[in-house]
N, C-alpha and C positions, 0 to 999 in steps of 0.2 A: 493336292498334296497336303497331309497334315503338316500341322505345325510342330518344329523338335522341342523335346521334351525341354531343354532348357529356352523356350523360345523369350521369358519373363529378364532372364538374364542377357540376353541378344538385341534388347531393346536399348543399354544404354552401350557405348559402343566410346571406347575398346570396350570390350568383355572384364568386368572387373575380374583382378585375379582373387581365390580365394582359398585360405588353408586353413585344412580341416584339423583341430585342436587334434591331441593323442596324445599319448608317452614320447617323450624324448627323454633317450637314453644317452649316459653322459662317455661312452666307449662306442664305436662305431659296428666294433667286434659283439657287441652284447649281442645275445641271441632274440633277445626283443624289439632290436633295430630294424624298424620296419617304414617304410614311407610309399604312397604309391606310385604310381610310377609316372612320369612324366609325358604329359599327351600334350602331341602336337595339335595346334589351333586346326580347326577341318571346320566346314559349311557339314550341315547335315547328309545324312547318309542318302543318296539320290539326288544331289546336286548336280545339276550339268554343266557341262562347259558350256559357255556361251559366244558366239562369235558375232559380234556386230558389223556389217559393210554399211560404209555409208557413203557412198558414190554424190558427185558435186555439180551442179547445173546440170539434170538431166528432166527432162520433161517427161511426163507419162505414157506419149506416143513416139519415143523414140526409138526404145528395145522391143529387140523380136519378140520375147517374152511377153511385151505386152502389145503388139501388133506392128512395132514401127519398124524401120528399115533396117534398121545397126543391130546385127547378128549380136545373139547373145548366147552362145551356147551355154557357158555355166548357168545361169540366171535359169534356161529352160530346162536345164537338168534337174535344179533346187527346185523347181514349180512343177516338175511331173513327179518327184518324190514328196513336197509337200503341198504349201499354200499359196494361193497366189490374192492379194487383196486390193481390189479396187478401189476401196473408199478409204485409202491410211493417206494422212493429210500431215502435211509439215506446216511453216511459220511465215513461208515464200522469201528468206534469205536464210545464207548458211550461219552465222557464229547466233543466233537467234534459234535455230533448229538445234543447233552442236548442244547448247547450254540445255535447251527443252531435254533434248533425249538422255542427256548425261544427268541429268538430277531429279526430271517427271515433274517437272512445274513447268509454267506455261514461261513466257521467252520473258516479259514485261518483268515476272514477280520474281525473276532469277538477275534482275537490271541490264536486259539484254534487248531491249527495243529495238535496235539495230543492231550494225555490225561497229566494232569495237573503235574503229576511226570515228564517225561520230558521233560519240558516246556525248553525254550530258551532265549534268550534275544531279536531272530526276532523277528517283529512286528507278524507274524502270527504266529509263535509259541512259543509266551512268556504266554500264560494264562490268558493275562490282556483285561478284554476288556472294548476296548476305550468308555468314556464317552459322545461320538457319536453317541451312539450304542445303545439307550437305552435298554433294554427287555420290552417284548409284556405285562407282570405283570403289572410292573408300570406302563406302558402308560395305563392299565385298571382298575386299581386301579386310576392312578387320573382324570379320567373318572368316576367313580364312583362304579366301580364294588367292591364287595368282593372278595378277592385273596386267596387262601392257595396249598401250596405243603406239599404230603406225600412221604415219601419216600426216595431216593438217589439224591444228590446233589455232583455232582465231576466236579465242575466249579471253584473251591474255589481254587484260586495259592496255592502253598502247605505250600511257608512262613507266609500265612495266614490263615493257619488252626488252630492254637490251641485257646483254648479257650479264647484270649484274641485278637481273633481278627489278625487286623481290618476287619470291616465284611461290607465293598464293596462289596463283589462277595457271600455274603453270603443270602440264598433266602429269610430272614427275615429281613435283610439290606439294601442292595442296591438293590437285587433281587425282589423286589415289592411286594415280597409276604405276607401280612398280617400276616397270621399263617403258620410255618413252625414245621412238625413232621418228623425225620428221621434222616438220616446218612448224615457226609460231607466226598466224599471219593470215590474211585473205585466200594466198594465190600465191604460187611459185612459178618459177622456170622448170618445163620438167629438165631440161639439157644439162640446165649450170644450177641447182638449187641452191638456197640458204640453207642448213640441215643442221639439229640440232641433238645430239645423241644426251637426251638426260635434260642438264642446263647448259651442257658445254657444247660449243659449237664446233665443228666437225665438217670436213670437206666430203667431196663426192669422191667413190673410189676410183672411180676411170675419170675421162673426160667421153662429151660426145663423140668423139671421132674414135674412140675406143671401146663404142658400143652403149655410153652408160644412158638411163632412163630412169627418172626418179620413181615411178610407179611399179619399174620391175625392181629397183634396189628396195623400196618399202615391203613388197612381197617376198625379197629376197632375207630381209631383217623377221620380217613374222614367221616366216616357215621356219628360218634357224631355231628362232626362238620357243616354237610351241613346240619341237623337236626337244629340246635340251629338256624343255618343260617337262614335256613328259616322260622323258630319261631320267632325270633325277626325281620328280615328284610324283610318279602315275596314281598316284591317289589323292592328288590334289586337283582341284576342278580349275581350271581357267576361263578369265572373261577377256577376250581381246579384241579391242575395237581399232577397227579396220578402214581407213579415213581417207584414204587420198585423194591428192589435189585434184585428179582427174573428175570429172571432164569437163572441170573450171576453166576458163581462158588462164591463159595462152593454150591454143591446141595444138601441142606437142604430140607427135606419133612417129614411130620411123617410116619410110615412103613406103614401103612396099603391103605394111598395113591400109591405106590411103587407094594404094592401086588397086586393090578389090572393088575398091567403089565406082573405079572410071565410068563416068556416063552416066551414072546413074539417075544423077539427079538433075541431069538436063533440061527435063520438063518442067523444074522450080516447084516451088514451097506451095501453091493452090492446086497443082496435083496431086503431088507428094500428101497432101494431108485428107485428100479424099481416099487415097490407096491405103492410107494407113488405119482409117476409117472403116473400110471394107473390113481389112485384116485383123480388125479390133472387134467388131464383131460376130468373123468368120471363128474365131479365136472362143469368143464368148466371153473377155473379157469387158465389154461395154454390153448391156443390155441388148435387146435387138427391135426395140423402139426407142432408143437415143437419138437424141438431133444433135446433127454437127451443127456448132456455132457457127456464128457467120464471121466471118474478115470486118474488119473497125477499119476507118477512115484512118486512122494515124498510118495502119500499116499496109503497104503499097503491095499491089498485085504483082503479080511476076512478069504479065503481060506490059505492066505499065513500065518496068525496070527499062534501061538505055541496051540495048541490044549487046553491044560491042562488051558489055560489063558482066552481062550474064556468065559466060564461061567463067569468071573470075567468082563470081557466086554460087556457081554449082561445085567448083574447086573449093569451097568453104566447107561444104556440107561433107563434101567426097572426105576430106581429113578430119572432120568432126565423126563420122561415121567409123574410119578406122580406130579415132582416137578410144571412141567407148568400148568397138570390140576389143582393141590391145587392153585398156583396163579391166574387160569382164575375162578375159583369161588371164590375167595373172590372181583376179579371185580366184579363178577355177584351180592354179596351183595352192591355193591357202585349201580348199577343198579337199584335194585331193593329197594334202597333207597328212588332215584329216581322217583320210579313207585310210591312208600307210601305215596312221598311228593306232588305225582298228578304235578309233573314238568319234570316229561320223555320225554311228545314230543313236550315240549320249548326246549329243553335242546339239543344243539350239543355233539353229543359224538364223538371222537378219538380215535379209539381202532387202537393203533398200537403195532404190533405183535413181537417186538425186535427193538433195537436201532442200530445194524446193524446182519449180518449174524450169525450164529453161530458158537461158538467159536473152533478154533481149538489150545487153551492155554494149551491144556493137554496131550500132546505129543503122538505118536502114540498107548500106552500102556496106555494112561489115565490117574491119580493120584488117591492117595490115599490124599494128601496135595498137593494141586497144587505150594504151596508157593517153594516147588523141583523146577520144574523146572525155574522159574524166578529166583532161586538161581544157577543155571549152575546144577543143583543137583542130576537130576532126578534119577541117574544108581542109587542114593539108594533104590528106590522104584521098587526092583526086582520085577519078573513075583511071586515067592514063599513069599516076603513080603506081594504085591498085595492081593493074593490066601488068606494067615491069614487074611486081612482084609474086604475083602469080605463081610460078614455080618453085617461089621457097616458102609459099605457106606450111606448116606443118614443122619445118626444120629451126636448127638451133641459130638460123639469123633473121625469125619470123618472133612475135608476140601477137599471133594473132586470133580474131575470135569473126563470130558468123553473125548475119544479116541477122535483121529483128525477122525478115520472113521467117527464117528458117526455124528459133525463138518458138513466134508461133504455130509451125506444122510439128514441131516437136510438140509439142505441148497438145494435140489432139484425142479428142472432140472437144476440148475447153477453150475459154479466151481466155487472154491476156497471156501474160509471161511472170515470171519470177520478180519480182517486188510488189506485184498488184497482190497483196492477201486478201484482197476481196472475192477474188472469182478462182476457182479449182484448177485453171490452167496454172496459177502462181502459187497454189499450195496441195497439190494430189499426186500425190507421188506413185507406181508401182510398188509394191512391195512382196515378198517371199519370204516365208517361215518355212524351216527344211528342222523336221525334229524326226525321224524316224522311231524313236524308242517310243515317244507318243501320241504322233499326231498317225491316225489310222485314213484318214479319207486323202489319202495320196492324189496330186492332181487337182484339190479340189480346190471351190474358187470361193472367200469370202468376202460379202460385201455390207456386213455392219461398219459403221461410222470408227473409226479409229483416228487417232493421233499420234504424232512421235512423242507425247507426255506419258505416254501408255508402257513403252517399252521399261522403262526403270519398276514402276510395279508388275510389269509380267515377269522380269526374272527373277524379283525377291521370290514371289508367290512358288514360281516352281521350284526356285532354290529350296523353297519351306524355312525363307527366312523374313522374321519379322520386321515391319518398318521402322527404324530409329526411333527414341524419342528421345536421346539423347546422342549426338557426338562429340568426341573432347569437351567436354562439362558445357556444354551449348544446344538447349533446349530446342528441338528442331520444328517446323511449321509441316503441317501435313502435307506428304504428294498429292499433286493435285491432279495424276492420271490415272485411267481403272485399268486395271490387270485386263489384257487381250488374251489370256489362258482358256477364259472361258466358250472361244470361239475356236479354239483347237479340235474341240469335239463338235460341233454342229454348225451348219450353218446356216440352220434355221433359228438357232439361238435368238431372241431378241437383244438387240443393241443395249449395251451398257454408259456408252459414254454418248448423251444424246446432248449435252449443252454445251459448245467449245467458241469460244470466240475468235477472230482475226484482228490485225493492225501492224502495217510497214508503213511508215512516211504518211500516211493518213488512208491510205487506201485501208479500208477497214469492212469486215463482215460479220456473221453469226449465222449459227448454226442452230437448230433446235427439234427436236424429235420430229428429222427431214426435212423441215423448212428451212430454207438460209435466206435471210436480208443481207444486203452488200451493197456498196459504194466506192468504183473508183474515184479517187483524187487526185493523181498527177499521172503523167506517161511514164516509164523509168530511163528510156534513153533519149529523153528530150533534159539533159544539165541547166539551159536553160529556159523557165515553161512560165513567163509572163501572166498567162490567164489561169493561172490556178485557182479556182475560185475556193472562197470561204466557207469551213468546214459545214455551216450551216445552209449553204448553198447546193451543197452537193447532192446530187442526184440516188435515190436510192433502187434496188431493183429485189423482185420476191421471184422467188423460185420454190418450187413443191418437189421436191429430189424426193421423194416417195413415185414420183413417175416421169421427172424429169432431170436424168441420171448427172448430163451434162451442163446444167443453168442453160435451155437452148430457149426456154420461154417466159417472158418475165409480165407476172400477175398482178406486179404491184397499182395500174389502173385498177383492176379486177378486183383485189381486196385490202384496199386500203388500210382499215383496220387491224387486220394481222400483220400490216408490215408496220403500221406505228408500233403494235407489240413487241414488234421486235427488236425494235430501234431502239427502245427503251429497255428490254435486255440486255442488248448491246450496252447500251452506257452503263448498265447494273454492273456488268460483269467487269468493265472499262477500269472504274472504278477501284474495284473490289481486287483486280490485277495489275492496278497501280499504271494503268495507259496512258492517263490523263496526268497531264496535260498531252493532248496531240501536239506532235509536232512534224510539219514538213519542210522543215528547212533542210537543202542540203548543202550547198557551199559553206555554208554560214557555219555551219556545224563542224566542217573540216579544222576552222580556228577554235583552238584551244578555248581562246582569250572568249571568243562571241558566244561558245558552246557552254563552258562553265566549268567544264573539265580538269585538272592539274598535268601539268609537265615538265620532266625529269630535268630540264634544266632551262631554268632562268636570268633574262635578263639579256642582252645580244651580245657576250660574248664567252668563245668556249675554249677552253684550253687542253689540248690533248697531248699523249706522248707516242713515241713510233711503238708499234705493236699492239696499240688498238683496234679492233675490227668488228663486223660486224653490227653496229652501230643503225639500229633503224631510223628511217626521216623523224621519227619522233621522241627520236634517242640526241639530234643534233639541234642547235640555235637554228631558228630557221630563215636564209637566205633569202627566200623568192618573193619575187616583187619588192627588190629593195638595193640600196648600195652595199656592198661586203667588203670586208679582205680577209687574206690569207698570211700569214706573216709565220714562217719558222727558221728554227736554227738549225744550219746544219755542217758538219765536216764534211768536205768534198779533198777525196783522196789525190795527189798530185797527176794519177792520171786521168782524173775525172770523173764524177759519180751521174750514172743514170739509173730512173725508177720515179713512181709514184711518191711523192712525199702527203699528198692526201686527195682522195677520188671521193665522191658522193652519188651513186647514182649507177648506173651501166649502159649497157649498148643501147639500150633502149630511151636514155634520159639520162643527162646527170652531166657533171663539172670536175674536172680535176687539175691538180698542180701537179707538176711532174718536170723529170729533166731526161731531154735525150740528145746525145750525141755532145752532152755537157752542154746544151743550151735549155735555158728556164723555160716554161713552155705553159700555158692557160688554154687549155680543150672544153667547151661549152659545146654539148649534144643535147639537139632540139630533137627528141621522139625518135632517134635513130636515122632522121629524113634531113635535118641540116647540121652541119659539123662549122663551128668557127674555134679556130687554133690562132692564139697568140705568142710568135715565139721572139725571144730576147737576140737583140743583135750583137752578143758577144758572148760568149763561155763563159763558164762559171770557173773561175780558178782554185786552186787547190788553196785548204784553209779551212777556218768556219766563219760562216759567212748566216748573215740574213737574209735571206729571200721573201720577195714581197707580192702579193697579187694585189690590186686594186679594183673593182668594179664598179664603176659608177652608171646607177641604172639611170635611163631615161626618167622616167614617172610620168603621170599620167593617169596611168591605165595598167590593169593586168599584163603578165607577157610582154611586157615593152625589153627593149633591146638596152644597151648600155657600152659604153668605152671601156676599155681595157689598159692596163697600164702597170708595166712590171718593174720590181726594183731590186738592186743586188746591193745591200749595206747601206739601202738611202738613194741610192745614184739609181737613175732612169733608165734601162737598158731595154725597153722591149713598150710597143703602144699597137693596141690594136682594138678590132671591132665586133661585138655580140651583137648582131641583128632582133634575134627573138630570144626570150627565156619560155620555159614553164611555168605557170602560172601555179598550179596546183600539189602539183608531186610527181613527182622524179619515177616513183619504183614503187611496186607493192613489196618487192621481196629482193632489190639491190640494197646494198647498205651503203655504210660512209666506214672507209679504211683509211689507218696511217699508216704509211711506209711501204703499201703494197696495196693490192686492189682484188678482191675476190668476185667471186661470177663472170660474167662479161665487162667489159672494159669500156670505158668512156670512151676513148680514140684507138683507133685502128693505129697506131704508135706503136703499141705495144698489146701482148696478150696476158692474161691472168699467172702466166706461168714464170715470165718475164718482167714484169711489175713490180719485182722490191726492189727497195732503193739499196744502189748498193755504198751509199758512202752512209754515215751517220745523222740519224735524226735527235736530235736534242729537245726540239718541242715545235707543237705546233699550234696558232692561234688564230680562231676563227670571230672574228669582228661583222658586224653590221653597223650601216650606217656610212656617210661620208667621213673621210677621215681627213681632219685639215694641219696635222702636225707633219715633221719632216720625214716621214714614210721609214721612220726606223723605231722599233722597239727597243730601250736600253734594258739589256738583259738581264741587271739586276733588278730592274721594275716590273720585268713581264709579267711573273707570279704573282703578284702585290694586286698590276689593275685588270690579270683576268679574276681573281678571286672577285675582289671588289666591284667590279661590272657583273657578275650573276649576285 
């Protein structure tokens, strides 16, 4: 596509305005009153719309489309009208892929190393990305296009997640995005989500029991949306990226999705990934001299599995299975939106099939709460706890996700799983390009070397709009992905992007006109991995992917010296992408304080008022592994007040103070699996009154247990026992509320609907530390020493 006539002017962005001298005449009526006429801002003439999908933990052999089990009918509908591409490679974690495809630079030189929780102070692994950097949104938006995102957004530094901002990296802020529906974050509940309309946060409109699904209300928000779009603007092009959480843990799906699956997957994950094998290149989407990799010792054979436990592992896959096809049709309604609005084959679509491989977060036995194992936790979720829960995998009182088997049969003919960026199982994704207006070889199958860095220069290119070199007075660095346009037409093409590097946690590799050197370094669902050897230690391996599609044979005995060559690209490009220093620490990283990171509030202690909410773990002082309290003021009406006066956490994890039946009340939920309640041995009387929590941890060690001890004005009224805490984190996507508790609910006490409190909250203070004074706050000092403690 050429370049528009004013493409010199499009380079600095906004578009300066500019007015063309003439007669101005001093009467409006004069007959020589002339000015032209006012034109609305447009992309050039032949701009498409553009629709981005970008589907969440899904491994390359897992949709039908590309030979695996989980029907995909949209998916094979876009791939018999357009493209289907074997070799389009992600980052092998999502807010690292999200930041690549949203601005076409590589995950490091955007400060996206990881995902946003253990951000750093490096430049490539701090979270922040440089104002150099624009994203592809706003460069199309002030171009002229219409922008909106649905879905997940985990770009957001985590000090600037709560709802007060500031919202730089937030996609309705600085993210360019017009309209913004979804989550800011890892991973939601599909049942109860966090949801976030703009900056403002915003509930779900039903509950589960009245049908809602956070995948179908995201689709339900885009199809409104591109609907009005093109009622009021049909000559305006739209770019809509299409995001959701699915088919990230927790696997949320309704049962009857799940029941297509029954049996299926009884024969386990070393079958299942030979059938998939077959069907990948009965399909012709893997070569048909590909070698399936073999199974690694970390991850256990199906045969070697506990018999008894099996059913409860093929129940994993069964609802993972439905989960992806419920998310690939409610693409196919964004689709078929599309078709209604008669802008189908203007319209470039992106169906990419996972933001990197699929996941192996759920340890070799699977979860029933995955939030176990990121808590060091998992030996609580025995093979016989597992067994009882069994039937409510899938449902709104599960958080669960699937074996590392299954991890890697999804991920077929590759190894490994999604955090290993060393090897094509943790970053090769399926992909589909559906252009009908341009792309003529319908069906057909491309297999040049791609990237998700790629997508931001293929839409300017087709747009016919040129790359920034300026946005908001801020000199911009070049994209550093090549336009994939050029393989619309052939696909004999020769490859364009032949040098691309990898790095997640040290697992690291490179690529180079078909050769890839690569090196694992840690497992991803071992939290704790003692023998991690030293980056210099690490084993390297060569592959020749000019005839060995899958990494099935490794040359590096064989040619030594091109694999030193390449190692030394590697660190060229390392370098030059701001990778270095490696790091693979992960607990470590979780702490603010160890990692280098800044956070929103300082010091142990926080002061809140009732009507707060939404508050992420990293919006709060933080509690764990340590002694606390809780101390607020509050009016209790003469007949009594019950409700939530502050919750941290939910069904799944979390701590709350609360009064019911007018008794003061302390709820500690350990992962959904142990409940300890502390409640006061007398009523709270009418008045205003202080109420007091105490927690005094064990120590020690991580997770240690702690005494309880409640007080009403000072005086003693209530003493009891926490066995275990969470060591780590509570929630990916519960938060901390005053006055009331949104999502799922710490105790089975009360539900989300019933949760305000209903007498008066005047303030509430959250302390750390042992507290050795007479357990009462004088309430004209409270303000004075929570300012002065942060």
């Amino acid at each position: 596509m050429t370049k528009p006539a004013d493409a010199r002017a499009r380079t600095m962005l906004p578009i300066p305005d500019q007015r063309r001298p003439g007669l101005t005449t001093f009467d409006a009526k004069d007959p020589d009153t002339s000015y032209p006429p006012i034109e609305p801002l447009l992309p050039p003439e032949g701009a498409p719309n553009v629709l981005v999908v970008l589907l969440d933990d899904v491994g390359f052999g897992a949709a039908s489309v590309f030979g695996g089990p989980c029907d995909t009918p949209t998916a094979e509908r876009l791939a018999a009208g357009g493209l289907r591409y074997n070799r389009f490679h992600t980052t092998a974690l999502c807010a690292p892929t999200r930041s690549a495809l949203l601005t076409g630079r590589n995950h490091h030189s955007v400060g996206m190393g990881s995902i946003t929780e253990t951000a750093t102070s490096a430049p490539g692994n701090c979270s922040v990305r440089p104002n150099t950097k624009a994203p592809l949104p706003l460069t199309l938006r002030l171009n002229g296009y219409s922008t909106a995102q649905f879905g997940k957004c985990h770009e957001v530094p985590v000090w600037q997640s709560s709802p007060m901002g500031p919202f730089d990296a937030w996609p309705s802020g600085g993210g360019g995005f017009e309209k913004f529906y979804g989550f800011i974050g890892g991973e939601n509940n599909q049942w109860d989500p966090a949801l976030y309309d703009g900056t403002t946060p915003v509930e779900a409109p039903r509950t589960p029991e009245e049908g809602y699904h956070l995948t179908e209300d995201l689709a339900d928000h885009a199809v409104a949306w591109m609907r009005q779009q093109k009622a009021l603007m049909p000559d305006r092009p739209f770019f809509v990226y299409f995001a959701p959480g699915a088919t990230h843990a927790p696997h949320h799906v309704p049962r009857e999705w799940a029941e297509k699956y029954a049996g299926m997957f009884d024969d386990g994950w070393d079958v299942q990934r030979e059938r998939t094998f077959a069907r990948q290149k009965q399909l012709g989407v893997v070569p048909a001299d590909a070698g399936l990799t073999v199974r690694h010792d970390e991850i256990a054979a199906w045969d070697d599995m506990p018999d008894d436990l099996k059913p409860v592992l093929a129940r994993q896959m069964e609802v993972y299975a439905g989960f992806l096809e419920h998310t690939d049709h409610q693409v196919g309604r964004l689709v078929d939106t599309l078709q209604d609005l008669g802008v189908l084959d203007d319209t470039l679509v992106y169906y990419i099939i996972g933001d990197n491989g699929a996941s192996a977060e759920g340890t070799i036995n699977g979860a029933f709460n995955e939030m176990a194992n990121f808590n060091g936790m998992a030996d609580l979720e025995t093979p016989d706890f597992m067994r009882s829960k069994m039937a409510e995998f899938g449902s709104p009182t599960s958080y669960n996700h699937y074996s590392v088997g299954w991890a890697w049969a999804r991920n077929t003919p590759f190894q490994w799983t999604k955090q290993v960026a060393s090897h094509w199982g943790g970053t090769r994704n399926g992909t589909i390009v559906h252009w009908p207006s341009r792309i003529r070889d319908r069906g057909g199958l491309r297999s040049q070397f791609t990237h998700v860095i790629d997508i931001a220069p293929t839409v300017l290119e087709v747009a016919g709009l040129p790359e920034p070199a300026m946005v908001n007075g801020v000199q911009q660095a070049p994209i550093e992905g090549t336009s994939m346009a050029y393989t619309f037409e052939s696909a004999e093409e020769p490859e364009r992007h032949d040098l691309q590097y990898f790095e997640m946690f040290g697992n690291r590799g490179i690529y180079h006109r078909g050769w890839s050197a690569v090196t694992k370094h840690r497992t991803p669902w071992l939290l704790r991995q003692p023998d991690v050897p030293a980056f210099d230690d690490d084993v390297w391996e060569l592959y020749d992917g000019r005839v060995d599609y899958s990494q099935a044979h490794d040359l590096a005995a064989e040619q030594p010296e091109r694999l030193r060559s390449l190692q030394r690209l590697w660190l060229i490009e390392a370098v030059k992408h701001d990778v270095i220093p490696l790091d693979d620490r992960t607990g470590e990283r979780i702490n603010p304080d160890l990692a280098g990171r800044p956070v929103l509030v300082r010091g142990g202690s926080q002061l809140f008022f009732p009507g707060m909410g939404r508050l992420s773990e990293n919006s709060v002082v933080n509690i764990k592994n340590k002694s606390f309290s809780v101390t607020a003021e509050v009016d209790v009406p003469d007949g009594g007040a019950d409700g939530v006066i502050i919750a941290q956490g939910g069904g799944f994890g979390g701590w709350s103070v609360y009064t019911r039946d007018g008794l003061l009340r302390f709820a500690y939920n350990v992962l959904g699996i142990h409940h300890y309640v502390t409640t006061s041995e007398r009523r709270i009387p009418g008045g205003t009154h202080q109420l007091r929590m105490e927690f005094a941890y064990d120590g020690g060690a991580l997770g240690r247990g702690g005494d309880v001890t409640l007080y009403c004005d000072g005086d003693t009224v209530g003493a009891g026992r926490v066995d275990a805490t969470q060591p780590m984190i509570f929630s990916s996507d519960e938060t901390t509320d005053i006055g009331y508790e949104s999502g799922t609910t710490v105790s089975a006490d009360y539900d989300a609907r019933t949760s305000r409190y209903t007498g008066r909250i005047h303030w509430v203070q959250l302390d750390t530390g042992r507290d050795d004074n007479d357990h009462y706050i004088d309430p004209e000092e409270r303000l004075r020493i929570a300012m002065a403690q942060q």
